[in-house]
Chimera marker file (.cmm) of the C-alpha trace (Angstrom):
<marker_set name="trace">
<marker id="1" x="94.614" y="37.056" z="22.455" r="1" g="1" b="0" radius="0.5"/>
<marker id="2" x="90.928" y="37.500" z="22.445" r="1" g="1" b="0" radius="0.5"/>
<marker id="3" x="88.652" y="40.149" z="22.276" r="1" g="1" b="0" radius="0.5"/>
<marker id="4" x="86.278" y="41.137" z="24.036" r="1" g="1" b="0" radius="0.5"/>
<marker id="5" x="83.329" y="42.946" z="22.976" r="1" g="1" b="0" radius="0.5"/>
<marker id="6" x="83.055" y="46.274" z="23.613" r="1" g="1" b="0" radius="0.5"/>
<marker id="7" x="80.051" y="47.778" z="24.931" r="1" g="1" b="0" radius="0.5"/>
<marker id="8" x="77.509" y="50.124" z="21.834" r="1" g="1" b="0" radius="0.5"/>
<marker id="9" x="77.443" y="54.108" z="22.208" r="1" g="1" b="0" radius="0.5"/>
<marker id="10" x="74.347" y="55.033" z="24.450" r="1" g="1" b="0" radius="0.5"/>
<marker id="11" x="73.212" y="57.626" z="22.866" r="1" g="1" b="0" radius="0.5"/>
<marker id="12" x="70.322" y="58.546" z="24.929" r="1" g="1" b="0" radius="0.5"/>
<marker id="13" x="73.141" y="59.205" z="27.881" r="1" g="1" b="0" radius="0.5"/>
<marker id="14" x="74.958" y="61.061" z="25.697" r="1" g="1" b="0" radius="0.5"/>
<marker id="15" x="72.171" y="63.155" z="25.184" r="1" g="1" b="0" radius="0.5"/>
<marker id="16" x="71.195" y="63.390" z="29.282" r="1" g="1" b="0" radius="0.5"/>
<marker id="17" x="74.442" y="65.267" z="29.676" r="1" g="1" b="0" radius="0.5"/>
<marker id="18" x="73.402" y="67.522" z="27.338" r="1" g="1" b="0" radius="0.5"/>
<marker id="19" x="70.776" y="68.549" z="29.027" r="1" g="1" b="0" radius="0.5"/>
<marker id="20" x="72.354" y="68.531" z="31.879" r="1" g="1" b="0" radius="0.5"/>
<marker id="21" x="76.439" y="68.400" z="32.359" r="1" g="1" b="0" radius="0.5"/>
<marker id="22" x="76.967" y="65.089" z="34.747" r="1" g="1" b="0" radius="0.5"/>
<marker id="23" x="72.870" y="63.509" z="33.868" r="1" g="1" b="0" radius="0.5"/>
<marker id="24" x="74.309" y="61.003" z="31.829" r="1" g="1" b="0" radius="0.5"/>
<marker id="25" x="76.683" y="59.632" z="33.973" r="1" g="1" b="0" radius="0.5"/>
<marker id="26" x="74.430" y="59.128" z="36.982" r="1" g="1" b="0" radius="0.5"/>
<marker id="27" x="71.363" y="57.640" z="34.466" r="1" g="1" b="0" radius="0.5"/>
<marker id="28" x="74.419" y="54.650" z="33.848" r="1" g="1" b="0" radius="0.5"/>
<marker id="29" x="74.604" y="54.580" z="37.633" r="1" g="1" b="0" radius="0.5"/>
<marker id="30" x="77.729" y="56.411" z="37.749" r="1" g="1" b="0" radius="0.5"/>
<marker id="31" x="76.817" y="58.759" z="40.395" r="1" g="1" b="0" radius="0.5"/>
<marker id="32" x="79.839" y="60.317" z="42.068" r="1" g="1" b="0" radius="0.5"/>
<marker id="33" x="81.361" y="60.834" z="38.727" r="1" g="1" b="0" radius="0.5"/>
<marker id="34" x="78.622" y="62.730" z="37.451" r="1" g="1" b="0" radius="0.5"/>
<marker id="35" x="78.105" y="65.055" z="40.386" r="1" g="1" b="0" radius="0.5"/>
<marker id="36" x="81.792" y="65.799" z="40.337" r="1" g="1" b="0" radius="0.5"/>
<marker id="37" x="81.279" y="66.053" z="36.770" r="1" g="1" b="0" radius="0.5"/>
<marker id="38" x="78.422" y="68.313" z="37.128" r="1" g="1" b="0" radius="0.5"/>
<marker id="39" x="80.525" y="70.526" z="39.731" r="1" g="1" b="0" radius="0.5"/>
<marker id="40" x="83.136" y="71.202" z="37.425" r="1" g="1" b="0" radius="0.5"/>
<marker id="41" x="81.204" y="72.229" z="34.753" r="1" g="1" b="0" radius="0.5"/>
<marker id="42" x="79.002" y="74.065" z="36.218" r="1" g="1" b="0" radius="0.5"/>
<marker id="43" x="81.466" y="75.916" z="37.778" r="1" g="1" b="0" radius="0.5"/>
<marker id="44" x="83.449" y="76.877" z="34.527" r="1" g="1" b="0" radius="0.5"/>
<marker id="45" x="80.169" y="78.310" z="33.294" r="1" g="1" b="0" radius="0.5"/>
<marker id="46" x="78.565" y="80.560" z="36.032" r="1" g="1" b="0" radius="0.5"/>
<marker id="47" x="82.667" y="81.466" z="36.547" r="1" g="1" b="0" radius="0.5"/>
<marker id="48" x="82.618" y="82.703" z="33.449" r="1" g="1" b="0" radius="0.5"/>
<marker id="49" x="79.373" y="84.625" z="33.509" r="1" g="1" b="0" radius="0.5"/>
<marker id="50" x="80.626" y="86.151" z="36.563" r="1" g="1" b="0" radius="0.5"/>
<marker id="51" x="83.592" y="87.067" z="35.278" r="1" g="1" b="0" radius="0.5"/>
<marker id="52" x="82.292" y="88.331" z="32.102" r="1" g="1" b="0" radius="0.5"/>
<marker id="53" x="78.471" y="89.064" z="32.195" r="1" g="1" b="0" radius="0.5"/>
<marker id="54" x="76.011" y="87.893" z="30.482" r="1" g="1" b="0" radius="0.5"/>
<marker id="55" x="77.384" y="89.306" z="27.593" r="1" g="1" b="0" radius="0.5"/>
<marker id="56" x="80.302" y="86.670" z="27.222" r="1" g="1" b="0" radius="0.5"/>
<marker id="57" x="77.450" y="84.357" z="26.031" r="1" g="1" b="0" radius="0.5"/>
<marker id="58" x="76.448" y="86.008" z="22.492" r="1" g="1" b="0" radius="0.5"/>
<marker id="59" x="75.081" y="83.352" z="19.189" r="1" g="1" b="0" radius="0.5"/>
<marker id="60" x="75.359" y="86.854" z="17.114" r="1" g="1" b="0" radius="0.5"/>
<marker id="61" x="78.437" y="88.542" z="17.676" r="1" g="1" b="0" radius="0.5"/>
<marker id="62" x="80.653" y="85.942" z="18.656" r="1" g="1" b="0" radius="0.5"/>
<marker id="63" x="79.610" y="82.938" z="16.827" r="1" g="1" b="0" radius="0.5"/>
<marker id="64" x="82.676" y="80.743" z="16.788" r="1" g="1" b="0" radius="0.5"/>
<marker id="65" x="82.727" y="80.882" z="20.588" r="1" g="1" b="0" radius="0.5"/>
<marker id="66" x="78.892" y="80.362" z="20.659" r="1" g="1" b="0" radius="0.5"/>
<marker id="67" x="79.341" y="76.676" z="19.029" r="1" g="1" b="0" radius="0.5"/>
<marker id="68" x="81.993" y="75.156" z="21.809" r="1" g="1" b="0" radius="0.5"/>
<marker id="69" x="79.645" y="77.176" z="24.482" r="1" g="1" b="0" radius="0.5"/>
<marker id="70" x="76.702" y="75.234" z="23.210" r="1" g="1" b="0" radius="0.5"/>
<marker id="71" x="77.862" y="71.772" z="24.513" r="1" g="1" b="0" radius="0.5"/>
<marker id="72" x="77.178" y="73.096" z="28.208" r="1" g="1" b="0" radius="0.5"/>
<marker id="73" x="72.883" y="72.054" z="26.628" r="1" g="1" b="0" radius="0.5"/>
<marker id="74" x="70.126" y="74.325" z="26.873" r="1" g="1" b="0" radius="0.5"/>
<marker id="75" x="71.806" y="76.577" z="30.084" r="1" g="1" b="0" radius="0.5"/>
<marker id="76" x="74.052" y="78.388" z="27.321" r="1" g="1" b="0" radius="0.5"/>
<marker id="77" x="70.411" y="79.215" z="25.148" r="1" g="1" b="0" radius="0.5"/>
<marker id="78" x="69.030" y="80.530" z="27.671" r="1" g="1" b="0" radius="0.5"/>
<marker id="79" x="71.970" y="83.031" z="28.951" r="1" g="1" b="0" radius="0.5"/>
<marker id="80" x="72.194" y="83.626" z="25.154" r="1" g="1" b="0" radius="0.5"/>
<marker id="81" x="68.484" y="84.843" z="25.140" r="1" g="1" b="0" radius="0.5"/>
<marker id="82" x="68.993" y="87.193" z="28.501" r="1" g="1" b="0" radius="0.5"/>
<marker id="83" x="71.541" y="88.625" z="26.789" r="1" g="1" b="0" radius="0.5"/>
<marker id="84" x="69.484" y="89.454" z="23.674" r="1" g="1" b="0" radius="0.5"/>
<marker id="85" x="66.510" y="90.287" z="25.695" r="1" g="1" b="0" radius="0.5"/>
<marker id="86" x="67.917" y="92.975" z="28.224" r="1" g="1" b="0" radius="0.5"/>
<marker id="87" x="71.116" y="93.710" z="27.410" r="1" g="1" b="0" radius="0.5"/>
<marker id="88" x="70.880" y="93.957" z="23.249" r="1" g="1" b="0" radius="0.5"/>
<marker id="89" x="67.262" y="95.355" z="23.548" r="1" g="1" b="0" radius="0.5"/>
<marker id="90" x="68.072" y="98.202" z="25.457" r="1" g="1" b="0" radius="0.5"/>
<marker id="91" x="65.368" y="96.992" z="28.083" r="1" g="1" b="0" radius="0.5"/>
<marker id="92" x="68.245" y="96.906" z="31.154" r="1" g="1" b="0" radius="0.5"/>
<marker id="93" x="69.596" y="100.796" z="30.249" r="1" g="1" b="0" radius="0.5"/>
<marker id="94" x="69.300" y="103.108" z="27.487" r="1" g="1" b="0" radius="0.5"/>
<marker id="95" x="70.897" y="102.518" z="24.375" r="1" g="1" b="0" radius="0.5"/>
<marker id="96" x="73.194" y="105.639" z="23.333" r="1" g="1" b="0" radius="0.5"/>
<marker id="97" x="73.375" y="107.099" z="20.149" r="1" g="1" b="0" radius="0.5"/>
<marker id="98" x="76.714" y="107.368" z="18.850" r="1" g="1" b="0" radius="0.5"/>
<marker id="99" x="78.094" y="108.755" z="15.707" r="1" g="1" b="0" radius="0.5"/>
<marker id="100" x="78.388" y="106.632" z="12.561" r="1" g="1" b="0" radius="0.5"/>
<marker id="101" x="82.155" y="104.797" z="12.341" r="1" g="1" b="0" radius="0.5"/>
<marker id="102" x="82.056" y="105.528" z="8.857" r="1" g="1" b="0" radius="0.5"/>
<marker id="103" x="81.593" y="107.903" z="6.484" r="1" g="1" b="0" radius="0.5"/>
<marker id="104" x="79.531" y="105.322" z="4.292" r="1" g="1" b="0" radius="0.5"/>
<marker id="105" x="76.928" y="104.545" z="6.854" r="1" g="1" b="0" radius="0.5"/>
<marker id="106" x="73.898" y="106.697" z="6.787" r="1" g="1" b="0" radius="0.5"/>
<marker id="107" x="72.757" y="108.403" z="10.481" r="1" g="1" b="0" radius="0.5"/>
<marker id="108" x="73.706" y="107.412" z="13.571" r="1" g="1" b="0" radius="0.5"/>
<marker id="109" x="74.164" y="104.227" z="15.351" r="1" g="1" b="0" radius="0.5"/>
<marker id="110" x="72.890" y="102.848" z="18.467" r="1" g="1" b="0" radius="0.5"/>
<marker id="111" x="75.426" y="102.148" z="21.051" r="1" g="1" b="0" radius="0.5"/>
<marker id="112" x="74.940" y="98.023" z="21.704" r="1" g="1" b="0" radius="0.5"/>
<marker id="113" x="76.111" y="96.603" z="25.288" r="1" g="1" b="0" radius="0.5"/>
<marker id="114" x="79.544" y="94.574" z="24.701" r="1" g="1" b="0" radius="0.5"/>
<marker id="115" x="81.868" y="93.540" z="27.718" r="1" g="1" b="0" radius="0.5"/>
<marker id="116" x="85.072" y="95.887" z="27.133" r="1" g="1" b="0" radius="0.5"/>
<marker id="117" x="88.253" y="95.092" z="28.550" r="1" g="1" b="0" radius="0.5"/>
<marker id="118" x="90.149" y="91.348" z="29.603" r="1" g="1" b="0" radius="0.5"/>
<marker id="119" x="86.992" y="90.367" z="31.923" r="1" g="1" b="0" radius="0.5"/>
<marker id="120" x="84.630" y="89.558" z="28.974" r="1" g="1" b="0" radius="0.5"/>
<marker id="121" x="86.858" y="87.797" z="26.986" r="1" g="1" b="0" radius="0.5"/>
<marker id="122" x="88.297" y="85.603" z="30.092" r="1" g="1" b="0" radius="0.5"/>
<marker id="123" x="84.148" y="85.297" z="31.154" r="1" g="1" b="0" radius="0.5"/>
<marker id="124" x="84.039" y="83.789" z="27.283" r="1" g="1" b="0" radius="0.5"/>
<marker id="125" x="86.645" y="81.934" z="27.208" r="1" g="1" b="0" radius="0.5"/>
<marker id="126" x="85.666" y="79.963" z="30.710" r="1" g="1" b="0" radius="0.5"/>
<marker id="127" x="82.409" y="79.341" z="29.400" r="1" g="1" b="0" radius="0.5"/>
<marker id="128" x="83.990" y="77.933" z="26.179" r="1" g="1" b="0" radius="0.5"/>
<marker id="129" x="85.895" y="75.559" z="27.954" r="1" g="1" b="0" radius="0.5"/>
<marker id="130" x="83.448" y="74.413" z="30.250" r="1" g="1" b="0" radius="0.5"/>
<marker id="131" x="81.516" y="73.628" z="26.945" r="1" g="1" b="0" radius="0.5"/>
<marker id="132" x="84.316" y="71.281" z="26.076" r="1" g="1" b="0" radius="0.5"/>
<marker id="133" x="84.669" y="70.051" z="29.240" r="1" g="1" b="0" radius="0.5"/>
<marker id="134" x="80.865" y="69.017" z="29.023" r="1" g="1" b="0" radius="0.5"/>
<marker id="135" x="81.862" y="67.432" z="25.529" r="1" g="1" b="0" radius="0.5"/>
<marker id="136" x="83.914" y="65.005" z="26.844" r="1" g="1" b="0" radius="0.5"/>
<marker id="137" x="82.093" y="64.384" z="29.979" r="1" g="1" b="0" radius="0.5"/>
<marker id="138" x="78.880" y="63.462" z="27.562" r="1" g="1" b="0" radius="0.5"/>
<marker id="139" x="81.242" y="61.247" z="25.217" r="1" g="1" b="0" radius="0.5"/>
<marker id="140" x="82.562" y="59.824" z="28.899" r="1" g="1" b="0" radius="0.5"/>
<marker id="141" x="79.270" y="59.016" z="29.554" r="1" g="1" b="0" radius="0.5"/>
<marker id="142" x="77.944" y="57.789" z="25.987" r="1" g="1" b="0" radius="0.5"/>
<marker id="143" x="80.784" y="55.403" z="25.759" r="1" g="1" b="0" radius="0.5"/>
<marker id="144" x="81.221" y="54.053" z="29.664" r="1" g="1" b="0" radius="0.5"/>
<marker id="145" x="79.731" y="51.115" z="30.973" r="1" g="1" b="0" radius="0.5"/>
<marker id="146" x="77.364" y="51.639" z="33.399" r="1" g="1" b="0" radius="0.5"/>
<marker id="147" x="77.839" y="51.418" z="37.164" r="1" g="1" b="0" radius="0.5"/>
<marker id="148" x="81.199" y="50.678" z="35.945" r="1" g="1" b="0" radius="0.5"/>
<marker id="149" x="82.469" y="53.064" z="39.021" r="1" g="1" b="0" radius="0.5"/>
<marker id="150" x="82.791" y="49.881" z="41.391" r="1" g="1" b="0" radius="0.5"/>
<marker id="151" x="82.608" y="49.960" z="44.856" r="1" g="1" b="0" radius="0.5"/>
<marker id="152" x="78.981" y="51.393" z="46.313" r="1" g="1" b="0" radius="0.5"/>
<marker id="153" x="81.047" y="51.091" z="49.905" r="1" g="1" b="0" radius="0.5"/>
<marker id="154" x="84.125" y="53.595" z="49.053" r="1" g="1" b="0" radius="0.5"/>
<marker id="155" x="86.516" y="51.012" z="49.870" r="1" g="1" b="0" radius="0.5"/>
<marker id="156" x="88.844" y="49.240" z="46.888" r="1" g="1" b="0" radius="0.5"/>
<marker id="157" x="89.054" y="45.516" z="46.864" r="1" g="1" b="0" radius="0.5"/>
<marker id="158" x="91.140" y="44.097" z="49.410" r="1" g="1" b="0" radius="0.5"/>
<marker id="159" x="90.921" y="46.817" z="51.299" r="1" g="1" b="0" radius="0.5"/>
<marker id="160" x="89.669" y="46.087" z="55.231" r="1" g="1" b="0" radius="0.5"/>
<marker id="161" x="89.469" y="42.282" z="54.638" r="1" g="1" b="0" radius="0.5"/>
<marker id="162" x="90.126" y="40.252" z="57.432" r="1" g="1" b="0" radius="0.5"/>
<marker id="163" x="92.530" y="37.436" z="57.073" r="1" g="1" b="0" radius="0.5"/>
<link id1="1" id2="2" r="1" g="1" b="0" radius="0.2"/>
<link id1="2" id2="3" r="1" g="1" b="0" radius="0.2"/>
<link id1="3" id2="4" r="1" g="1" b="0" radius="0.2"/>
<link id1="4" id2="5" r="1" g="1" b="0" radius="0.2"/>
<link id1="5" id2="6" r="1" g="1" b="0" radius="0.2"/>
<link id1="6" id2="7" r="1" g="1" b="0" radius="0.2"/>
<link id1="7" id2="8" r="1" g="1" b="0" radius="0.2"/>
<link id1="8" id2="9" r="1" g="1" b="0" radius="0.2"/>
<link id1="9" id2="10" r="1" g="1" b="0" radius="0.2"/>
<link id1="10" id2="11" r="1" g="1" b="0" radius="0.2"/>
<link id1="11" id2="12" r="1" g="1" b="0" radius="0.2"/>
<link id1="12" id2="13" r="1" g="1" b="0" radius="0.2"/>
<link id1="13" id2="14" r="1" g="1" b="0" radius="0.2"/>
<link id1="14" id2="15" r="1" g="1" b="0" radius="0.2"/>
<link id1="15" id2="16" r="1" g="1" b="0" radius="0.2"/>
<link id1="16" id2="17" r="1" g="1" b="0" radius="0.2"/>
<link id1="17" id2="18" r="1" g="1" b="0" radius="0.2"/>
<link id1="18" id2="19" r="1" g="1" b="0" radius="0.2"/>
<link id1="19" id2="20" r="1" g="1" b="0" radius="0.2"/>
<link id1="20" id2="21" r="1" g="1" b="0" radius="0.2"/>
<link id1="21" id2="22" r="1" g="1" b="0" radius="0.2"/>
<link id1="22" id2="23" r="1" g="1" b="0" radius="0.2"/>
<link id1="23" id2="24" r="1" g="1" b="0" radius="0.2"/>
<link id1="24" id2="25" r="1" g="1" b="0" radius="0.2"/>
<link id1="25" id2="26" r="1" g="1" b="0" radius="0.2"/>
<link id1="26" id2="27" r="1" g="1" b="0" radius="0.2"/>
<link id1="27" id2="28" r="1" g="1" b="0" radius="0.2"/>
<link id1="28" id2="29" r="1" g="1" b="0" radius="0.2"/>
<link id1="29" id2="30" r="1" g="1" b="0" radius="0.2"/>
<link id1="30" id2="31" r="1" g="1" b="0" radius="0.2"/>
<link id1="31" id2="32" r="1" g="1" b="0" radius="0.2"/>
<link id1="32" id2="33" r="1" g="1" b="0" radius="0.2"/>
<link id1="33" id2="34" r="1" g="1" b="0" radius="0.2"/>
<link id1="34" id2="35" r="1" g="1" b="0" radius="0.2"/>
<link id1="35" id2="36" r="1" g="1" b="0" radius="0.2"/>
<link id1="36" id2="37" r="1" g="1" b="0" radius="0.2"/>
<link id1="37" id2="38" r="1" g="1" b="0" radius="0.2"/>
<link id1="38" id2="39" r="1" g="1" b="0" radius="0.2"/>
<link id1="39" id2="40" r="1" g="1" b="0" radius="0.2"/>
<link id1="40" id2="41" r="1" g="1" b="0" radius="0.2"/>
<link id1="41" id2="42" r="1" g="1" b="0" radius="0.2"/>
<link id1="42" id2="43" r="1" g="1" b="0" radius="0.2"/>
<link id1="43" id2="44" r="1" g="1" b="0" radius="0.2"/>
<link id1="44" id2="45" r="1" g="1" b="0" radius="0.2"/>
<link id1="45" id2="46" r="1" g="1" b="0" radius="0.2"/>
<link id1="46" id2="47" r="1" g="1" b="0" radius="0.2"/>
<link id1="47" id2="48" r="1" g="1" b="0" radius="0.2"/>
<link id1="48" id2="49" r="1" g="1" b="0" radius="0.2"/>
<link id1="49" id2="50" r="1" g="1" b="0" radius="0.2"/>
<link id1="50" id2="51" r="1" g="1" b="0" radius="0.2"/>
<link id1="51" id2="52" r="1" g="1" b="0" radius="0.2"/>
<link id1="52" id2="53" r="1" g="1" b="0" radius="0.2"/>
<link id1="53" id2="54" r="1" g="1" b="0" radius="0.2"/>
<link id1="54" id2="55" r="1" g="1" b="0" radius="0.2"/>
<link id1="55" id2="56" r="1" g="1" b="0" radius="0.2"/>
<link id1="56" id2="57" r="1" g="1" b="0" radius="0.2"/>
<link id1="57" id2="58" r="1" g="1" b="0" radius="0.2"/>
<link id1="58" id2="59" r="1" g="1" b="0" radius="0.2"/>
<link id1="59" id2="60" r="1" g="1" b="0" radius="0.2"/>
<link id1="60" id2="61" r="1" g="1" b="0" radius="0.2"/>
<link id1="61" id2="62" r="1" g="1" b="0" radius="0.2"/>
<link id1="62" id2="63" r="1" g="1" b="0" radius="0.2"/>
<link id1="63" id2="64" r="1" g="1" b="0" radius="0.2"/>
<link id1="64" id2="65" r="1" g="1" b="0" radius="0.2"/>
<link id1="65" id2="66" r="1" g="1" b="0" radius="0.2"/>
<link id1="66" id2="67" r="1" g="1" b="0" radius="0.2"/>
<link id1="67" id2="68" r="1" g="1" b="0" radius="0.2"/>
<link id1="68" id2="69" r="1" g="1" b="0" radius="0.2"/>
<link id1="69" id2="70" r="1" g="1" b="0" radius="0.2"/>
<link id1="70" id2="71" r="1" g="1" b="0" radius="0.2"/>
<link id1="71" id2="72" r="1" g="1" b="0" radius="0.2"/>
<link id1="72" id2="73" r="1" g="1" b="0" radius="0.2"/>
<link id1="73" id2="74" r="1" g="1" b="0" radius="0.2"/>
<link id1="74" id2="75" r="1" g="1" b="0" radius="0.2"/>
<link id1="75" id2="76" r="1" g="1" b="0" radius="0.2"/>
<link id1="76" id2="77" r="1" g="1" b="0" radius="0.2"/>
<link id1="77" id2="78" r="1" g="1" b="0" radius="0.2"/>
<link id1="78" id2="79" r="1" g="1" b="0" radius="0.2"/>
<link id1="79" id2="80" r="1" g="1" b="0" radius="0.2"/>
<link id1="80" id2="81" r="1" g="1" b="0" radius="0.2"/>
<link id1="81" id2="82" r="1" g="1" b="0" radius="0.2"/>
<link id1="82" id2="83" r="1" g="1" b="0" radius="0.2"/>
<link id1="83" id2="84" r="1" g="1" b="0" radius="0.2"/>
<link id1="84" id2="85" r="1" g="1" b="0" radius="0.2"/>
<link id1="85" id2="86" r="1" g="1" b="0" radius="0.2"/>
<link id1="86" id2="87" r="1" g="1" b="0" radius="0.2"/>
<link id1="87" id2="88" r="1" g="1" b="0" radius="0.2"/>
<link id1="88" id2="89" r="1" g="1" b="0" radius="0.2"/>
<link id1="89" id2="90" r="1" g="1" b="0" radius="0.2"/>
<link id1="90" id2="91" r="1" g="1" b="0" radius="0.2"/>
<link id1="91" id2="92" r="1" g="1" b="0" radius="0.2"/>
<link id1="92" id2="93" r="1" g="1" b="0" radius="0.2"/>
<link id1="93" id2="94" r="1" g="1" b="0" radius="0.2"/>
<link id1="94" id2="95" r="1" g="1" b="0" radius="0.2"/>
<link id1="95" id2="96" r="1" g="1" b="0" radius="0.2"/>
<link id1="96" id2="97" r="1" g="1" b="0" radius="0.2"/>
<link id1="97" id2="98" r="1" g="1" b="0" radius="0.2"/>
<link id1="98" id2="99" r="1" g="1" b="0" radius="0.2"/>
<link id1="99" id2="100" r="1" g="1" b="0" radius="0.2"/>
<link id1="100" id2="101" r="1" g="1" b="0" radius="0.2"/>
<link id1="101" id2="102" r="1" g="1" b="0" radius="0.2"/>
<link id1="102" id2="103" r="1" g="1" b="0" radius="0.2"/>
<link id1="103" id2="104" r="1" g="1" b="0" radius="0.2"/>
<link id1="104" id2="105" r="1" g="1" b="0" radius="0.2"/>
<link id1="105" id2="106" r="1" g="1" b="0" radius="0.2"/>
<link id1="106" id2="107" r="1" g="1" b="0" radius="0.2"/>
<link id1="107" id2="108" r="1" g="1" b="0" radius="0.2"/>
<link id1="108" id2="109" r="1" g="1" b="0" radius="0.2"/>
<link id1="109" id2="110" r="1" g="1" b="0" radius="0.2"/>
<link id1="110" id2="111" r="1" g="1" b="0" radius="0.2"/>
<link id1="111" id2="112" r="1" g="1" b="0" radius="0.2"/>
<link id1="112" id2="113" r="1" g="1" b="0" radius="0.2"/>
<link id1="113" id2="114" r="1" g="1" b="0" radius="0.2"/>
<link id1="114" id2="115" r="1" g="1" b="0" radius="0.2"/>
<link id1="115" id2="116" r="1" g="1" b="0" radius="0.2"/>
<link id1="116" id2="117" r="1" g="1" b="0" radius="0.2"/>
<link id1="117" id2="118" r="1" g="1" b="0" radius="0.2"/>
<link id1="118" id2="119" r="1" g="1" b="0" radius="0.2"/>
<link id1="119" id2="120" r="1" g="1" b="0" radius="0.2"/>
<link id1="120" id2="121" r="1" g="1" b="0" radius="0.2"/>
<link id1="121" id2="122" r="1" g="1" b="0" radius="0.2"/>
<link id1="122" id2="123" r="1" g="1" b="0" radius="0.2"/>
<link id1="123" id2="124" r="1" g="1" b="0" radius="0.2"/>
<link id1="124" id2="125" r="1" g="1" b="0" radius="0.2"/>
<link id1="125" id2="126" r="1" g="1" b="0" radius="0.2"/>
<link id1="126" id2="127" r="1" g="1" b="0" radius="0.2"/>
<link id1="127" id2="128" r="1" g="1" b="0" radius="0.2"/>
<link id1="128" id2="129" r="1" g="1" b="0" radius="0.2"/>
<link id1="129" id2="130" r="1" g="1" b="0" radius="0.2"/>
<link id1="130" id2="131" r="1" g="1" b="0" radius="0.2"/>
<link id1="131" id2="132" r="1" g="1" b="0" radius="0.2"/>
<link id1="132" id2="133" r="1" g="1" b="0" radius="0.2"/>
<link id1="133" id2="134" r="1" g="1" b="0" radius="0.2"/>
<link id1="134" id2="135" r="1" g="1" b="0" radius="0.2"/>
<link id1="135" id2="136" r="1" g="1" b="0" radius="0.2"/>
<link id1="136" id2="137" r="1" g="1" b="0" radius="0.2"/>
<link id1="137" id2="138" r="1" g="1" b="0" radius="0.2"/>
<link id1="138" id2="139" r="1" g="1" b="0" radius="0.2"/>
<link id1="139" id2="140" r="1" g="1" b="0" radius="0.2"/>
<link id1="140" id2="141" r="1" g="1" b="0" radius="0.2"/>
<link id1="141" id2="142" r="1" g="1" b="0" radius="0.2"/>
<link id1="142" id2="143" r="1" g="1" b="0" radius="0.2"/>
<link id1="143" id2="144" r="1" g="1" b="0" radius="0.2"/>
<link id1="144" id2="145" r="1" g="1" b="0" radius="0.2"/>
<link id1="145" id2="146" r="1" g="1" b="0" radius="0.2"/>
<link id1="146" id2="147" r="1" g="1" b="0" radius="0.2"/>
<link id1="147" id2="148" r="1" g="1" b="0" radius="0.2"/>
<link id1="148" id2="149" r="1" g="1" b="0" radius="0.2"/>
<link id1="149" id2="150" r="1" g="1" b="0" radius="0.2"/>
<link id1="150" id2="151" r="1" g="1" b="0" radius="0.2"/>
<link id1="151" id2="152" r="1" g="1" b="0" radius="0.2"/>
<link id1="152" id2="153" r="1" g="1" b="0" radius="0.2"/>
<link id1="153" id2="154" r="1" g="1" b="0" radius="0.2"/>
<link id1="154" id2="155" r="1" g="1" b="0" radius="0.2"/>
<link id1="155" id2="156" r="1" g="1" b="0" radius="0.2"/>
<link id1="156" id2="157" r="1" g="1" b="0" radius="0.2"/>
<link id1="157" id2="158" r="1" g="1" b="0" radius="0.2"/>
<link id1="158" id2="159" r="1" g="1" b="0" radius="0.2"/>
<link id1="159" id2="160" r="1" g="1" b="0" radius="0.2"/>
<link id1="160" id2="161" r="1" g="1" b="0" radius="0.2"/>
<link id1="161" id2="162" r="1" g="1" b="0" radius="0.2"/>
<link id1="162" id2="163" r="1" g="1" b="0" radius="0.2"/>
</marker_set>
């Protein structure tokens, strides 16, 4: 039996698909897999923000979600900061004062925007899993050989030969 060498991790595609979910795949040449790649992602995320808001996406308040939601790259930051920016700040509505929970806590609170209900934890949980996804589409694309897709043409080997 031999063995055959197998190709080093490329990190630097690993790192395109951060960026971008599906960049690293078509930097190795792997184009249709990316852009499928890409669509699926993609989808899972703005799914989930339209499902759940903007809200769903929160680094303070829901932290443990925040770390799988941060594989989807830099998209995830920056719904993170509209959410602290307009919805946290108070800039998008007025915040409401509400009365202290607790005995212990000194004057009132200010209301803070949080998705109620099923729709912001289904909006978090798609954007979660499109995080994942986006994990194993960079480690897909770190460890694959590129142009290792095949056939430019479409057709498989053998396929529409003449004989």
């Amino acid at each position: 039996m031999t063995n055959t060498p197998s190709t080093p991790f490329n990190l630097p595609r690993f790192a395109l698909g951060w960026l971008l979910p599906g960049l690293g795949q078509i930097a190795g040449g792997n184009r249709r897999r990316g852009l499928q790649a890409m669509a699926g992602v993609l989808f899972l995320f703005v799914s989930g923000i339209l499902v759940g808001g903007i809200d769903c996406v929160d680094s303070k308040e829901d932290r443990l979600w925040f770390f799988g939601q941060a594989a989807c790259g830099p998209i995830t930051f920056a719904v993170d900061q509209a959410n602290s920016m307009l919805l946290k700040s108070g800039r998008a509505a007025p915040l409401v004062e509400m009365p202290s929970p607790r005995p212990d806590m000194k004057g009132p609170q200010m209301s803070t925007f949080k998705g109620l209900a099923h729709a912001n934890e289904f909006g978090t949980l798609f954007v979660f899993l499109a995080g994942l996804l986006n994990l194993c589409v960079m480690l897909d694309a770190g460890a694959r050989e590129p142009d290792s897709d095949g056939q430019t043409s479409g057709r498989r080997s053998g396929e529409g030969a003449t004989q």
